[in-house]
Biopython code that builds the backbone (N, CA, C, O; Angstrom):
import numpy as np
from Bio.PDB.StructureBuilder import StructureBuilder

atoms = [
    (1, "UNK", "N", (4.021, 36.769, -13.828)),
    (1, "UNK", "CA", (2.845, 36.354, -13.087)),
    (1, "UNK", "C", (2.742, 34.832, -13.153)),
    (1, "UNK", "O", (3.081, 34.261, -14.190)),
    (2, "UNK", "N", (2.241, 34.068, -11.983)),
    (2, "UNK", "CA", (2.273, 32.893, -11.971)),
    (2, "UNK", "C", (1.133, 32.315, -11.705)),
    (2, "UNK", "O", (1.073, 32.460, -10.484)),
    (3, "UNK", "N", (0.059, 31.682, -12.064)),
    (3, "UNK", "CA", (-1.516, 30.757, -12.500)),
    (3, "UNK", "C", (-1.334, 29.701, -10.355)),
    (3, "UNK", "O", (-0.409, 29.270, -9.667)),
    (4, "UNK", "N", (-2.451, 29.779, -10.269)),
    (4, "UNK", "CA", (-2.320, 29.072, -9.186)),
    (4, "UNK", "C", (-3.738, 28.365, -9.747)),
    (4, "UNK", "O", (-4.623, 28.833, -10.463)),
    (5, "UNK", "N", (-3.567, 26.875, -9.044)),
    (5, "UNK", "CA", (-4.650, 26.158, -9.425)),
    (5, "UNK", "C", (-5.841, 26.713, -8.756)),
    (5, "UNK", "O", (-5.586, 27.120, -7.623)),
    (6, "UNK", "N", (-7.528, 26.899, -9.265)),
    (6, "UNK", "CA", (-8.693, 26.745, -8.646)),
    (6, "UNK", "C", (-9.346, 25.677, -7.727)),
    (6, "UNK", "O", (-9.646, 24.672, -8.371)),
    (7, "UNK", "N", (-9.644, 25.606, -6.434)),
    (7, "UNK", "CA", (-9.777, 24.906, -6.027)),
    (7, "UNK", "C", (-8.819, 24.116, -4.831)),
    (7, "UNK", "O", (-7.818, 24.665, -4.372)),
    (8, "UNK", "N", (-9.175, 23.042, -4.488)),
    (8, "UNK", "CA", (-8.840, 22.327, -3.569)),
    (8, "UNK", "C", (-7.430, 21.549, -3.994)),
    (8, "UNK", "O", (-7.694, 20.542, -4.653)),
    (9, "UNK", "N", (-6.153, 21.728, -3.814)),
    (9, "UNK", "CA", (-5.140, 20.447, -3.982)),
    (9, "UNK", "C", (-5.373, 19.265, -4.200)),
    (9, "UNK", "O", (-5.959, 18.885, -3.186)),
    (10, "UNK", "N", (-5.277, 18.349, -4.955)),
    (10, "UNK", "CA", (-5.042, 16.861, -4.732)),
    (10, "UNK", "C", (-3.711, 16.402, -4.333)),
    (10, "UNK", "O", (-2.622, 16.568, -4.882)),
    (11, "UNK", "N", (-4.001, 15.854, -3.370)),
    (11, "UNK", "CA", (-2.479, 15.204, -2.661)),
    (11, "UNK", "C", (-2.076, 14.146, -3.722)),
    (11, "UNK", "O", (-2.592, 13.629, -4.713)),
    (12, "UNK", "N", (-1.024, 14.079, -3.109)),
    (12, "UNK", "CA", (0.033, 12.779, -4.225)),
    (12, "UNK", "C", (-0.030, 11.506, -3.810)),
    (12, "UNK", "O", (0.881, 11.140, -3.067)),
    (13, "UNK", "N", (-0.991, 10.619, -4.136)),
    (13, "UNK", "CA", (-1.338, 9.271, -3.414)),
    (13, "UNK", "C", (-0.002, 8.785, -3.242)),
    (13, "UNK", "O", (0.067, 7.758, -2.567)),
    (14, "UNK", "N", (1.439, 9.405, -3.818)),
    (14, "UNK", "CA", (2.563, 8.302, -3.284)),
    (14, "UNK", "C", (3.563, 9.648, -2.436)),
    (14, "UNK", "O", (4.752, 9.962, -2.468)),
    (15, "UNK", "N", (2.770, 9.990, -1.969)),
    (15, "UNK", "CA", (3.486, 11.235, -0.687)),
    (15, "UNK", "C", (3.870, 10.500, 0.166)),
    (15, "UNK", "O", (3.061, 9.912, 0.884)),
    (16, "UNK", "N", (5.457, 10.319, 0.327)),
    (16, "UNK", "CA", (5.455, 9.786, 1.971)),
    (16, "UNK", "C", (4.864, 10.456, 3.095)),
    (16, "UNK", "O", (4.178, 9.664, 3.740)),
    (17, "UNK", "N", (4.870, 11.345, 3.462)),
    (17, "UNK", "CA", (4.498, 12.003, 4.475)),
    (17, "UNK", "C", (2.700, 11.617, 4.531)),
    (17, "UNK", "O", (2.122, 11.499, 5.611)),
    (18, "UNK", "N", (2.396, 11.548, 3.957)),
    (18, "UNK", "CA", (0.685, 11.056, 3.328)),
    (18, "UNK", "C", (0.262, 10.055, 3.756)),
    (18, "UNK", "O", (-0.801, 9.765, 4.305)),
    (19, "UNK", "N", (1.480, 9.287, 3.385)),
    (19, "UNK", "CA", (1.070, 7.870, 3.639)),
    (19, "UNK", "C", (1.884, 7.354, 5.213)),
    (19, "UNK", "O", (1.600, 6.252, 5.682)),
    (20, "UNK", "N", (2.503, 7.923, 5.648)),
    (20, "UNK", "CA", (3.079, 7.801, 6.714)),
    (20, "UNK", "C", (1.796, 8.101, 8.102)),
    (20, "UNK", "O", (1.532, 7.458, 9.118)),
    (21, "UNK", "N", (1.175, 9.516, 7.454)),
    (21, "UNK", "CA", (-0.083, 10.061, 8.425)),
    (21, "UNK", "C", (-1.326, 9.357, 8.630)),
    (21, "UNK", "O", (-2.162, 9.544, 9.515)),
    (22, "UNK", "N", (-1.328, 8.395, 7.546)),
    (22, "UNK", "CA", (-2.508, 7.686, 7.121)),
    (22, "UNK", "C", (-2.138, 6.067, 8.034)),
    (22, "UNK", "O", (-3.058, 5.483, 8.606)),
    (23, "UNK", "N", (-0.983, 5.618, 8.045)),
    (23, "UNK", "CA", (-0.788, 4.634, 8.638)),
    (23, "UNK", "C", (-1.025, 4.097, 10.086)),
    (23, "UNK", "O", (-0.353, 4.713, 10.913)),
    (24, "UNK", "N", (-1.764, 3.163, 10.573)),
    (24, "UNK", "CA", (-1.911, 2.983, 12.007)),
    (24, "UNK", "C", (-0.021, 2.757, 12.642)),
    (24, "UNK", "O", (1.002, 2.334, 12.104)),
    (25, "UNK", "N", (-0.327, 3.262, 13.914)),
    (25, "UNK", "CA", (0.917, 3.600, 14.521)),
    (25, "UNK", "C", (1.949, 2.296, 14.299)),
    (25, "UNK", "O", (3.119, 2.283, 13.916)),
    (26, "UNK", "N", (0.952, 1.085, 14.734)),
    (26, "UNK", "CA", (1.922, -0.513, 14.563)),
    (26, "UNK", "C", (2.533, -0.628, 13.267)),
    (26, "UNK", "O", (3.501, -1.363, 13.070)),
    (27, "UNK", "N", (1.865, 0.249, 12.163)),
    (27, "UNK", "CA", (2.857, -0.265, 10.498)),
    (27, "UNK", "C", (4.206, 1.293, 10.479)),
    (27, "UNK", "O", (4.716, 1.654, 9.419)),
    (28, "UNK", "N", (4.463, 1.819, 11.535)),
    (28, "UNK", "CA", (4.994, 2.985, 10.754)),
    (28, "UNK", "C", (6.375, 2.757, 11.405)),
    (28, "UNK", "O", (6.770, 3.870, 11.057)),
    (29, "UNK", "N", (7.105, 2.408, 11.852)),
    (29, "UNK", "CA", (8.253, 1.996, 11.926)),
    (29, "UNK", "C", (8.568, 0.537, 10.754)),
    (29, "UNK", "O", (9.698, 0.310, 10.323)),
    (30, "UNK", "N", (7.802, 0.003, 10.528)),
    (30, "UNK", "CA", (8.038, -1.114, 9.106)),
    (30, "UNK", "C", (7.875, 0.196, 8.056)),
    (30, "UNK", "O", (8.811, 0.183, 7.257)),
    (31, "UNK", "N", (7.181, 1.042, 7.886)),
    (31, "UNK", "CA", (7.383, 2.024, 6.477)),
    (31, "UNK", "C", (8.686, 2.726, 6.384)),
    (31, "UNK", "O", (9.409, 2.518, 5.409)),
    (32, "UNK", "N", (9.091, 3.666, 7.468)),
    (32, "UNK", "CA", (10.014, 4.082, 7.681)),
    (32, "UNK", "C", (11.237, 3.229, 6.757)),
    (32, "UNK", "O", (11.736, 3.369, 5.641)),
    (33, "UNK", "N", (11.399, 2.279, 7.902)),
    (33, "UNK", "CA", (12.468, 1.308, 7.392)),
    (33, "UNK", "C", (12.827, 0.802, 6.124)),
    (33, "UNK", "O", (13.976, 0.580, 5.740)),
    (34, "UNK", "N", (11.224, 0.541, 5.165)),
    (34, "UNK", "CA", (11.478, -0.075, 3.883)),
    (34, "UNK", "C", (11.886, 1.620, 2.924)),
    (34, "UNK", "O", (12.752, 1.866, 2.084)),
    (35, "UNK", "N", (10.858, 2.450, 3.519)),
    (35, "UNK", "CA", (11.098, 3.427, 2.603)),
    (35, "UNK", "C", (12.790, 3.696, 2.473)),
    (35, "UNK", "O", (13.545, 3.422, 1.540)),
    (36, "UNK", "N", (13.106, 4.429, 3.967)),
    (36, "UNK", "CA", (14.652, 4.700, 3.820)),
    (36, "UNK", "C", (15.842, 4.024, 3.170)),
    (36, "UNK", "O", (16.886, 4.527, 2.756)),
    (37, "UNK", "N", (15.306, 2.357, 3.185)),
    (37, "UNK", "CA", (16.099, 1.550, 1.959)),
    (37, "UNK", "C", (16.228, 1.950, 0.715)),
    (37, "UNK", "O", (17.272, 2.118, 0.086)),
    (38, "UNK", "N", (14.570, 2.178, 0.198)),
    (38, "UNK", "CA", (14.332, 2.324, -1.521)),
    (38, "UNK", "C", (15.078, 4.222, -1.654)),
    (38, "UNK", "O", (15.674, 4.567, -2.674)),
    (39, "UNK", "N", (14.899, 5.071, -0.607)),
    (39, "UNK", "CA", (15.040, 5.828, -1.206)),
    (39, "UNK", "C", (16.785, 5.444, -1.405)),
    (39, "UNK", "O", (17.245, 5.400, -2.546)),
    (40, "UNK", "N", (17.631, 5.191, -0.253)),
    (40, "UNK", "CA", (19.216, 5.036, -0.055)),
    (40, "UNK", "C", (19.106, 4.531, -1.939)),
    (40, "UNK", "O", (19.450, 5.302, -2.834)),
    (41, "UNK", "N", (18.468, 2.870, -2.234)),
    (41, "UNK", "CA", (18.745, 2.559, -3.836)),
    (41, "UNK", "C", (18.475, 3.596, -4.694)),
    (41, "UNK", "O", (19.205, 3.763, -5.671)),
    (42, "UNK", "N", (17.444, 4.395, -4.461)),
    (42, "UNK", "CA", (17.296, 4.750, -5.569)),
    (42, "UNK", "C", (18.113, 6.315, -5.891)),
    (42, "UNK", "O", (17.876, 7.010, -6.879)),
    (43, "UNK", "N", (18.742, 6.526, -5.203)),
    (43, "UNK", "CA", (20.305, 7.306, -5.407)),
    (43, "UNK", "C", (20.783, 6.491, -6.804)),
    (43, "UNK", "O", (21.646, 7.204, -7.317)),
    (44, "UNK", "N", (20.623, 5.572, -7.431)),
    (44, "UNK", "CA", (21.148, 4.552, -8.474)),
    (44, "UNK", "C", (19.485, 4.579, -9.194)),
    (44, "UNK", "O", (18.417, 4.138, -8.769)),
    (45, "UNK", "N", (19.792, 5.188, -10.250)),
    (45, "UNK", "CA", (18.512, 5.254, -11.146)),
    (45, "UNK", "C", (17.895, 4.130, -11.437)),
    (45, "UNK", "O", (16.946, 4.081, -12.219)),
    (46, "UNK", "N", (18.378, 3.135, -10.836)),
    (46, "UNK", "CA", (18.097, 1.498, -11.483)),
    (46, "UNK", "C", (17.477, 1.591, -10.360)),
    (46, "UNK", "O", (16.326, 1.575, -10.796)),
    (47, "UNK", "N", (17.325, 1.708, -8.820)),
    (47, "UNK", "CA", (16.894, 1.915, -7.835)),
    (47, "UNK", "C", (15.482, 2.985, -8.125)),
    (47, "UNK", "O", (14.940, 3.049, -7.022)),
    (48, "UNK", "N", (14.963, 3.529, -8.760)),
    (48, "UNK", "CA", (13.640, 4.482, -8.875)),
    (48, "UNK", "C", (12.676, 3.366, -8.599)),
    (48, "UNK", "O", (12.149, 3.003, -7.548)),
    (49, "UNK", "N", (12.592, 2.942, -9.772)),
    (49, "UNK", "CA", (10.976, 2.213, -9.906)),
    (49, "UNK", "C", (10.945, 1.270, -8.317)),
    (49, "UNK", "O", (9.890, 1.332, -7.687)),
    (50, "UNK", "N", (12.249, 0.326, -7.652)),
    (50, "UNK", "CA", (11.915, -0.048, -6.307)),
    (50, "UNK", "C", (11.235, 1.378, -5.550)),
    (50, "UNK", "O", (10.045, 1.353, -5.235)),
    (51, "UNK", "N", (11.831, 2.252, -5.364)),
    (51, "UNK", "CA", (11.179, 3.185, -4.692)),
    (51, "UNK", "C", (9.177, 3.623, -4.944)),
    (51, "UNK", "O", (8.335, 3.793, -4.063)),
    (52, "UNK", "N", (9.055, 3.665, -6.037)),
    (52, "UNK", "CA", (8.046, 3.676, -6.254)),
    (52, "UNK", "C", (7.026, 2.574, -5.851)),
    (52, "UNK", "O", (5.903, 2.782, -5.393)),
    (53, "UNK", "N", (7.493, 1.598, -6.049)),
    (53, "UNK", "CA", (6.835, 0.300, -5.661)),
    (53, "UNK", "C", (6.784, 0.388, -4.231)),
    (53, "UNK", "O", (5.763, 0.949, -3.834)),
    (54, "UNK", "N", (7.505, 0.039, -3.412)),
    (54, "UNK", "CA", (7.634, 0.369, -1.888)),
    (54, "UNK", "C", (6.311, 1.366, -1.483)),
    (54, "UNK", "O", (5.309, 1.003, -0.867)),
    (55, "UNK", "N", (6.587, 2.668, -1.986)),
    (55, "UNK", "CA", (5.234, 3.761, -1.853)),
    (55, "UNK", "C", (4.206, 3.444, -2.053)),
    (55, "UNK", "O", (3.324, 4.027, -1.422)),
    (56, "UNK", "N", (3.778, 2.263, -3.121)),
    (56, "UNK", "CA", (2.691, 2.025, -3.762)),
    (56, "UNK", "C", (2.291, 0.577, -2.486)),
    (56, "UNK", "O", (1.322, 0.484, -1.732)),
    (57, "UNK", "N", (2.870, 0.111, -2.580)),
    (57, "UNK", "CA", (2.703, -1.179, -1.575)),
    (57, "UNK", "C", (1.972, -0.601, 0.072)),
    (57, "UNK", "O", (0.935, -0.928, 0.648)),
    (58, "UNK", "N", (2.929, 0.249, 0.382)),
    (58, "UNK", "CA", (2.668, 0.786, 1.697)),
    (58, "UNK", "C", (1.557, 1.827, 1.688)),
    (58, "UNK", "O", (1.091, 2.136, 2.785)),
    (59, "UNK", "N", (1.225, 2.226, 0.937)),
    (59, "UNK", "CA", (-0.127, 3.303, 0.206)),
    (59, "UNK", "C", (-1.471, 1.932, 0.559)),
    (59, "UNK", "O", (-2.345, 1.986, 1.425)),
    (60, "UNK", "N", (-1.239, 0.901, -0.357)),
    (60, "UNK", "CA", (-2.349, -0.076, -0.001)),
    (60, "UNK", "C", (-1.859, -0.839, 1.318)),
    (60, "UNK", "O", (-2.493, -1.851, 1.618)),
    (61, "UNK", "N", (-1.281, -0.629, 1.761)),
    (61, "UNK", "CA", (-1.476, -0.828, 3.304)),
    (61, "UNK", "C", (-2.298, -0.115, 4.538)),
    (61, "UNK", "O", (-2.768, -0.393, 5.642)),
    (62, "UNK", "N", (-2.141, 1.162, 3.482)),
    (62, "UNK", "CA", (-2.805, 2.414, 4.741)),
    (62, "UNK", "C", (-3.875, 1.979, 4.193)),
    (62, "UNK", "O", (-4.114, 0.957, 4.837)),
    (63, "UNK", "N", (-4.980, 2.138, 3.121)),
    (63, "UNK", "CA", (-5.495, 2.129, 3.080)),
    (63, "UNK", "C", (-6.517, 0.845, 3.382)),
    (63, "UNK", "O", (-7.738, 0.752, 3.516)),
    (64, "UNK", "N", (-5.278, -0.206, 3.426)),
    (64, "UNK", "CA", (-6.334, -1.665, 3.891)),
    (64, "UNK", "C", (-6.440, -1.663, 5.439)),
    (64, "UNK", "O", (-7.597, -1.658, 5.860)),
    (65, "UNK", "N", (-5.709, -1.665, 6.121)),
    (65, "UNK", "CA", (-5.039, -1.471, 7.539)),
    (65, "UNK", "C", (-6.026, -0.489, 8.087)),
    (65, "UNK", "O", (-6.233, -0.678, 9.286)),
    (66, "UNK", "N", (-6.913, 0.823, 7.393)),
    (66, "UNK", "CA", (-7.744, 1.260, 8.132)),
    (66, "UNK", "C", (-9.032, 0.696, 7.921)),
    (66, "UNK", "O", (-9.914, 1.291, 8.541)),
    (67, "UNK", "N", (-9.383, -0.198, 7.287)),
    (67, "UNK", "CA", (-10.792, -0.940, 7.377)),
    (67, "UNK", "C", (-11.074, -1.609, 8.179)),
    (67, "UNK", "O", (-10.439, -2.664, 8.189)),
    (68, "UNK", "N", (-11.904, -1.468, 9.044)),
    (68, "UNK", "CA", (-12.755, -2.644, 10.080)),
    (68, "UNK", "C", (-12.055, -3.605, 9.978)),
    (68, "UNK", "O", (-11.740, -3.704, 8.792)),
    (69, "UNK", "N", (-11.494, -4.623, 10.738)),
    (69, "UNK", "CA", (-11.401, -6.041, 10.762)),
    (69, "UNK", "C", (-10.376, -6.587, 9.886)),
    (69, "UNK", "O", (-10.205, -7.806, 9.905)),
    (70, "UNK", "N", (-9.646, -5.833, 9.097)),
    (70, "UNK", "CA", (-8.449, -6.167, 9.103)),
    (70, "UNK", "C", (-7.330, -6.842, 9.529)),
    (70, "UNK", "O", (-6.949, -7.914, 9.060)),
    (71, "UNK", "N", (-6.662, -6.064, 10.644)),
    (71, "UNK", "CA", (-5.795, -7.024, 11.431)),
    (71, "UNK", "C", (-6.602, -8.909, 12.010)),
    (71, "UNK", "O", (-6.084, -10.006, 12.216)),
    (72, "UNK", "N", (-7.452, -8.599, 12.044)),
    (72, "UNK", "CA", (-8.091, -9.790, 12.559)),
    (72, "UNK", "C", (-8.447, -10.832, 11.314)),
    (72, "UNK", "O", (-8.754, -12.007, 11.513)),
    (73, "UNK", "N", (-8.365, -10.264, 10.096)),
    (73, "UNK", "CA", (-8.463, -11.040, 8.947)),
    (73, "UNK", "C", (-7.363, -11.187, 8.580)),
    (73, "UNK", "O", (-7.231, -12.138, 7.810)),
    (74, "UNK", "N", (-6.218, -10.470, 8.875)),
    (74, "UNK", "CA", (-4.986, -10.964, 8.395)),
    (74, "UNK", "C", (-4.358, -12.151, 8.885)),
    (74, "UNK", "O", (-3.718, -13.024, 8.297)),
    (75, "UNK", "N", (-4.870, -11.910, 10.833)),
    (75, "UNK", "CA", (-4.346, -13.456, 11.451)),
    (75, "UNK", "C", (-4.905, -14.674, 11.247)),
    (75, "UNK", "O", (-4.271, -15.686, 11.546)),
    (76, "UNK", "N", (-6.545, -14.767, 10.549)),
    (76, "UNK", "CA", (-6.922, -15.787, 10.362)),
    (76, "UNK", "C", (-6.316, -16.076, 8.962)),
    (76, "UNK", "O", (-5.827, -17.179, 8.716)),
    (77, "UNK", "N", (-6.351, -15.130, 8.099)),
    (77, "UNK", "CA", (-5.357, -15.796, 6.798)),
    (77, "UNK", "C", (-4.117, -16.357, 7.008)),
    (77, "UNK", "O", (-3.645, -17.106, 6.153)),
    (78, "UNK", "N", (-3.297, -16.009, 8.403)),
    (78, "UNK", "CA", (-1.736, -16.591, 8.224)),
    (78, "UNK", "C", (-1.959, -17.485, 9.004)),
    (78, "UNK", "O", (-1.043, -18.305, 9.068)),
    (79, "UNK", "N", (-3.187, -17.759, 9.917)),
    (79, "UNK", "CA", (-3.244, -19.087, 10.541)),
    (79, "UNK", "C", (-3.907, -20.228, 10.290)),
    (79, "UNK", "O", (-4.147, -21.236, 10.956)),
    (80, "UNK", "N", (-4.277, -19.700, 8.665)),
    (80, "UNK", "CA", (-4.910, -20.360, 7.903)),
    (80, "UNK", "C", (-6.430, -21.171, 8.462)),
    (80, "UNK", "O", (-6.797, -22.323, 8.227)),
    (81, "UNK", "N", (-7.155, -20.021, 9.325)),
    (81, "UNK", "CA", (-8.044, -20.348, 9.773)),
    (81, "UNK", "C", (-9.730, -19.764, 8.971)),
    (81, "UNK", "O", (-10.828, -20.320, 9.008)),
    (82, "UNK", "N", (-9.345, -18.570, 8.359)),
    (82, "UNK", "CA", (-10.247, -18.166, 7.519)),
    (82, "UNK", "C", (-11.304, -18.517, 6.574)),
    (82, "UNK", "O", (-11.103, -19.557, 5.947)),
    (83, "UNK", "N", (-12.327, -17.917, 6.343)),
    (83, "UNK", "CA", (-13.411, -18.592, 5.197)),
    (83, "UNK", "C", (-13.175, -18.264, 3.949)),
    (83, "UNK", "O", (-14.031, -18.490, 3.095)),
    (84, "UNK", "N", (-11.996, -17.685, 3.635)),
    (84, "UNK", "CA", (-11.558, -17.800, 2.179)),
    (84, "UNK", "C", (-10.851, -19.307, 1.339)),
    (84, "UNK", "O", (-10.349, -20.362, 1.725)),
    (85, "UNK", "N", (-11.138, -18.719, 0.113)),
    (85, "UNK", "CA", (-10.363, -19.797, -0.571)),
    (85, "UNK", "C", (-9.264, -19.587, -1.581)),
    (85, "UNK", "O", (-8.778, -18.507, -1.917)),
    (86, "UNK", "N", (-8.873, -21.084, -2.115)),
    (86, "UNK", "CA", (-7.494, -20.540, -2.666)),
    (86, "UNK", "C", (-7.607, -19.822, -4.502)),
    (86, "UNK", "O", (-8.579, -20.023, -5.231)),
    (87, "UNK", "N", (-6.791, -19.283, -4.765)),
    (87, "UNK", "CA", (-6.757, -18.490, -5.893)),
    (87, "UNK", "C", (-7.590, -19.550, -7.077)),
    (87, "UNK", "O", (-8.711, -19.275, -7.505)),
    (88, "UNK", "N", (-7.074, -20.367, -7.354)),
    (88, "UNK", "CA", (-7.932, -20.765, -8.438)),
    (88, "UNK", "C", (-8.877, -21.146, -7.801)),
    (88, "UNK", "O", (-9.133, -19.944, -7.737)),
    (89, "UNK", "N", (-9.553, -21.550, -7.334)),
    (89, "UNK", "CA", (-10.861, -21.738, -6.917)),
    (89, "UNK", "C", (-11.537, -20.777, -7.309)),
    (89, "UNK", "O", (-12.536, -20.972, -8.002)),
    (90, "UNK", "N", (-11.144, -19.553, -6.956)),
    (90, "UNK", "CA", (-12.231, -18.572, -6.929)),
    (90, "UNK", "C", (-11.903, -17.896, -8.324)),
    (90, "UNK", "O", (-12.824, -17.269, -8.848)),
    (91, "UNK", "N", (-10.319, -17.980, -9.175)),
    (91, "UNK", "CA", (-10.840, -18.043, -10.550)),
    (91, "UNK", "C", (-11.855, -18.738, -11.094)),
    (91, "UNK", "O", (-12.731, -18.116, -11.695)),
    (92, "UNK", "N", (-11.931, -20.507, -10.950)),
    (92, "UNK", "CA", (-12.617, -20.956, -11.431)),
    (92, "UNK", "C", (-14.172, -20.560, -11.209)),
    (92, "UNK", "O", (-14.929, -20.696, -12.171)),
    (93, "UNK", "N", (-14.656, -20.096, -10.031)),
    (93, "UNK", "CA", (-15.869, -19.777, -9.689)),
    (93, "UNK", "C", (-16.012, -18.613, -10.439)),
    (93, "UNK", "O", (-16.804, -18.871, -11.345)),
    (94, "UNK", "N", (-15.750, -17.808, -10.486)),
    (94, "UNK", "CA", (-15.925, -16.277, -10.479)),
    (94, "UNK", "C", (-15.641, -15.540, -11.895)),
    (94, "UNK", "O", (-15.951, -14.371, -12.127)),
    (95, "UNK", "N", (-14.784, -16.718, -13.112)),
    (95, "UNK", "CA", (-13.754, -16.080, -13.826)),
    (95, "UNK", "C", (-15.257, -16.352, -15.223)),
    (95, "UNK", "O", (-16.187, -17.116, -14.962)),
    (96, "UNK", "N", (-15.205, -15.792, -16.212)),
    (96, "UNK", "CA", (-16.639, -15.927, -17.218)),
    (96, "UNK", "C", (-15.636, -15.487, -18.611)),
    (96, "UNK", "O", (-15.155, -14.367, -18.778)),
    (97, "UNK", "N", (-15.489, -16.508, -19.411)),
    (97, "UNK", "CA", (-14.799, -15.881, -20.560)),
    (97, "UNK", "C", (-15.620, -14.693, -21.460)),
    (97, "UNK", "O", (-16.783, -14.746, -21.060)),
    (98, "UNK", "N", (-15.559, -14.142, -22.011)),
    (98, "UNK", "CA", (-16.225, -13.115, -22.823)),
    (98, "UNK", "C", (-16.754, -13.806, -23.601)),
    (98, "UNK", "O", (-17.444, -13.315, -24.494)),
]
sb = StructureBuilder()
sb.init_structure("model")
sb.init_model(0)
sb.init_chain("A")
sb.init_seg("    ")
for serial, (resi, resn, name, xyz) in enumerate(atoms, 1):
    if name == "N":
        sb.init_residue(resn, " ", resi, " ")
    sb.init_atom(name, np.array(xyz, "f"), 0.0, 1.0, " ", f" {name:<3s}", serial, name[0])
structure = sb.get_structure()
């Protein structure tokens, strides 16, 4: 006899197929592509953890990529037109030693 879980599944936040479904149509030929690399390396056990990383990268893509205003915050960051600032700055603002 074999125990089946109660309840609802939790999916595998590093499911390709997951994260492939989750992706707007413009990022899913760039996933494809990086994935099919990491998996080809990781045939070479030294090649795993790239694979994992790749999943994990493209995971916070789906999930940034579907928020409001995104794409449009990404072009003002690379055209360096945006109201953000640079990394230490906003360490220095923001950072409070214990």
């Amino acid at each position: 006899m074999t125990a089946l879980p109660i309840g609802p599944q939790q999916e595998d936040p590093l499911d390709p197929e997951g994260i492939l479904r989750k992706l707007p149509e413009r990022e899913r030929d760039g996933f494809l592509h990086a994935y099919r690399k990491a998996v080809g390396e990781a045939q070479d056990p030294a090649g795993w953890k790239n694979l994992q990383r790749t999943l994990r990268a493209w995971r916070a893509l789906a999930i940034a990529a579907n928020r409001p205003g995104f794409y449009e915050a990404q072009e003002m960051a690379l055209a360096g037109t945006g109201t953000g600032m640079l990394l230490e700055d906003a360490v220095r603002l923001y950072h409070r030693d214990p």
